[in-house]
C-alpha positions in Angstrom: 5.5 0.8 2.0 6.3 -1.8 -0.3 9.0 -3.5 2.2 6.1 -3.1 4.8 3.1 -4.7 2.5 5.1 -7.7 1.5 6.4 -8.6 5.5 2.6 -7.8 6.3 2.8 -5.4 9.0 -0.9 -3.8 9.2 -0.1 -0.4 10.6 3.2 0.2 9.0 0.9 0.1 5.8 -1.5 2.4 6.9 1.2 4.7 8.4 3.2 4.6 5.2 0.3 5.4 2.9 -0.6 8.0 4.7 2.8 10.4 4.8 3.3 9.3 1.5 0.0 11.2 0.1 0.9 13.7 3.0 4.2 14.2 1.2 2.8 14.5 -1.7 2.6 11.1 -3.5 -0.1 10.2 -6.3 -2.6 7.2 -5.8 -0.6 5.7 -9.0 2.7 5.7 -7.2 1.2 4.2 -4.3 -0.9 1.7 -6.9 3.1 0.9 -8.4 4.3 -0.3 -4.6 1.2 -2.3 -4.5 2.4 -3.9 -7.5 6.0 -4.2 -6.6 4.8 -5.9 -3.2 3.3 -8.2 -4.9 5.9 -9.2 -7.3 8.1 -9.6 -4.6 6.1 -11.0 -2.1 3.7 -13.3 -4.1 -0.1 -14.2 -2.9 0.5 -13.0 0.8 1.6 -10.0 0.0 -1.2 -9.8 -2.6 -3.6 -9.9 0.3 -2.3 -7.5 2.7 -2.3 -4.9 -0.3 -6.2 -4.8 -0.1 -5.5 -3.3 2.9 -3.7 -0.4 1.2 -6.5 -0.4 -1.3 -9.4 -0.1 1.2 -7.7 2.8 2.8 -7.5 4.5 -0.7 -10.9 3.8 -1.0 -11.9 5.0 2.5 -10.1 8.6 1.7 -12.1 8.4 -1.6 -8.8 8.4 -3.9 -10.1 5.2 -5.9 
C-alpha cells in the first residue's frame, strides 16, 4: 500500500486498503503507511494519500 501510494496507482490503493482491513489491519496501521508514503514519496505522494483517507472516511473508520 505504501509502495502503491507513493508510485500513485489509484486502484492499487483502494484495492490494498481494502484486504488490508479485510485481513484484519487497524485504521492506525493503515494511517502509519500513509505516513511512510509520504516520507518516501514527498508532496505527490502526500496527495494521492487523501485518496486512502477519503476511502477511510467513506467506510466511516475516520
Amino acid at each position: 500500500m505504501t509502495a502503491a501510494t507513493v508510485h500513485g496507482c489509484k486502484a492499487c490503493i483502494l484495492y490494498q486498503a481494502d484486504e488490508a482491513l479485510r485481513l484484519g489491519a487497524t485504521v492506525n496501521e493503515i494511517l502509519e503507511c500513509v505516513g511512510v508514503a509520504v516520507s518516501l514519496g514527498g508532496t505527490m505522494a502526500e496527495g494521492e494519500s487523501s485518496r486512502l483517507i477519503k476511502f477511510l472516511e467513506e467506510k466511516g473508520l475516520i
